[in-house]
N, C-alpha and C positions, 0 to 999 in steps of 0.2 A: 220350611220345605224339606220335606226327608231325602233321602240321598238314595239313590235305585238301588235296590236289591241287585246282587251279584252272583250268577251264576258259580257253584262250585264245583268242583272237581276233585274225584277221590285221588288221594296220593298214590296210589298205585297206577289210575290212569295217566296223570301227569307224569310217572316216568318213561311212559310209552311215545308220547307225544313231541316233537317237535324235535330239537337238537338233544334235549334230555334223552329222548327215546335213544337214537344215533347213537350217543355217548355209551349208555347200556351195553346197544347193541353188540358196537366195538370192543366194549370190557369185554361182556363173556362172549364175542368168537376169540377173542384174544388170547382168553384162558382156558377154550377148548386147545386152542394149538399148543399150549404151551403142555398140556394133558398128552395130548395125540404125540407128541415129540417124545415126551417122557414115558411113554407107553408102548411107543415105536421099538426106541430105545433098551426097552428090558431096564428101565430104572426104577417102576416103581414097586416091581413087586416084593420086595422087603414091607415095603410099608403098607401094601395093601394087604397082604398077609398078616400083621399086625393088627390093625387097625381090624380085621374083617375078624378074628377074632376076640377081639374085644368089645363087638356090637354083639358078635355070638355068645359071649359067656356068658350071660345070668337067662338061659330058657326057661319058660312056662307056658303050660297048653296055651292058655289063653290068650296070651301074645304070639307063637307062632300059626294060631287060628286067625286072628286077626291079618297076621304078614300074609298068608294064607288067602286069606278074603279078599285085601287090596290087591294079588298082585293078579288075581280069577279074570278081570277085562281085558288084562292084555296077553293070554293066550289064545290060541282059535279054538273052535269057529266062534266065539264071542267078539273078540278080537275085529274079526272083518262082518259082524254082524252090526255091532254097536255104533261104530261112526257113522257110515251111510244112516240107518235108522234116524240118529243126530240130524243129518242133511235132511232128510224126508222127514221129521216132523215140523222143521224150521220152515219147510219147504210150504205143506201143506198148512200151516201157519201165516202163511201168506208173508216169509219172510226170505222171499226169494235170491234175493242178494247176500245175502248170510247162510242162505242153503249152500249156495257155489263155495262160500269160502269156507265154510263147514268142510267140504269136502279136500279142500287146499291144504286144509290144517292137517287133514290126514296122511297127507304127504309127506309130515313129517316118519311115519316109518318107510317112507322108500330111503331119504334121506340116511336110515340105519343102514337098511340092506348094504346100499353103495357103502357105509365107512366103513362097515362089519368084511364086507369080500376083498377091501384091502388091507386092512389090518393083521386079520387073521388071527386075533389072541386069543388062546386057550381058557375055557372057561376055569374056574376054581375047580379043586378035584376033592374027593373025601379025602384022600389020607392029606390034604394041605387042611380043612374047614370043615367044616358040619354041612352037609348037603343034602336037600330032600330033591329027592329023584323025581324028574318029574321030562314028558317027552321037551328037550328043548334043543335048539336048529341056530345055524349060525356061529361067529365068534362071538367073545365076551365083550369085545368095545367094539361101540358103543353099545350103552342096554337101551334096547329096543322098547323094552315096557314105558323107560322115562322119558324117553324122545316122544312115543306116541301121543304118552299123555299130557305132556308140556303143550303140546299142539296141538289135539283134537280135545281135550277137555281145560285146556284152559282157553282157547277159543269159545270154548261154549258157555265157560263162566263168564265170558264176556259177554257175551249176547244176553245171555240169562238177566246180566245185573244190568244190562243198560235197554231192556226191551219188558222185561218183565215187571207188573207196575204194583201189585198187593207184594208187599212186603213180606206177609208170613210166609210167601211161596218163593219169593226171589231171595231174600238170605238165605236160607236152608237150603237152596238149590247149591247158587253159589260157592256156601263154606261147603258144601259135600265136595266137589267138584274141585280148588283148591283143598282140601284137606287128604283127597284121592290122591290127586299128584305131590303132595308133601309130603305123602310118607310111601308111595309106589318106592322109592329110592332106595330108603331102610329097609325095606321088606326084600327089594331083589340082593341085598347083600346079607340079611337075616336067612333066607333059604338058601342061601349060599350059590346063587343064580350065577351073581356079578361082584368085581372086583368093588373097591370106593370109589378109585377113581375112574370106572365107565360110568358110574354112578351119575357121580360129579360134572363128569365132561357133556352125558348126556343133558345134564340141566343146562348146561354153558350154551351149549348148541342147540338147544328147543325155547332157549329165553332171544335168540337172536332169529333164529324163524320165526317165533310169535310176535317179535315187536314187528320183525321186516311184512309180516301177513297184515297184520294191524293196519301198518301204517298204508298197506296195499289197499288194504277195505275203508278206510277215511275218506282216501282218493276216489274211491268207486261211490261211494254214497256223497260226498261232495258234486261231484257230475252230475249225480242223479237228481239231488235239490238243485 
């Protein structure tokens, strides 16, 4: 008698899930605050000065073309074209439930707004780093590009890989989508946009909205089966 097959689960989903997820969660808001404190503070700018030029030293076109490219989605009007769009093909996709939180996930830039109009940190300046001028609004913490996309496209990597069923069109989606938000990071402190550590905090605080979305939409499609 063979023994049943066992459903598997990708390791990335299994740290979303259950107390694993919670645990995460906890980690990075834990390590936004401990950022947000330190940046309140006026502590960290020695080192983000440091550090941001040391990402900047070795330039070539072809890598500030590239920083350039990734960070194109998250100004406007692309910006507030692209997520709804996201919603409305999920939508029209007949994946209605995924279209709402589609739209949730984009909530992560209100999320910015609010921490950006209390904070109030000054963005990096040329005579501190290398800066390409470029129109940009708000303070510097948190960066607004990395929250967004921690949220409205890694939400969609997740739909993408747990709905999408040919293979050659769901990894490629996928890896595009995390490899967009891996390096949105590097690129907003490469242009000299953002500090490391808004960088940083803004990862901390879009990894703990995306599991708490997560776990919000398991609950909604639980109900629904």
């Amino acid at each position: 008698m063979t023994a049943p097959a066992r459903a598997t689960v990708p390791a990335w989903e299994t740290l979303i899930r259950g107390r694993t997820g919670m645990y995460v969660a906890g980690a990075a808001l834990a390590g936004f605050g401990v950022l947000f404190t330190a940046v309140k503070a006026g502590r960290s700018n020695a080192f983000d000065v440091a550090l941001t030029l040391r990402i900047q030293g070795r330039r070539h076109p072809s890598v500030a073309r590239a920083m350039e490219v990734v960070s194109w989605p998250g100004f406007p009007p692309q910006s507030r074209i692209i997520p709804p769009l996201l919603a409305s093909t999920m939508f029209v996709a007949g994946l209605r439930t995924e279209a709402v939180f589609q739209l949730l996930a984009w909530g992560s830039a209100g999320i910015s707004t609010v921490v950006k109009g209390y904070v109030h940190r000054p963005r990096p300046l040329p005579d501190q780093v290398n800066v390409v001028l470029v129109p940009l609004g708000g303070s510097s913490f948190p960066s607004g590009h990395v929250l967004t996309y921690v949220g409205t496209y890694g939400y969609a990597a997740f739909v993408i890989y747990s709905t999408v069923k040919p293979p050659l069109l769901r990894w490629p989606l996928t890896a595009g989508l995390v490899g967009l938000i891996a390096l949105v990071g590097p690129s907003r402190i490469y242009l000299g946009h953002h500090w490391p550590t808004d960088v940083t905090a803004s990862y901390l605080l879009g990894t703990t909205y995306l599991i708490g979305l997560l776990a919000l939409y398991r609950r909604a499609k639980a109900r629904q089966l």
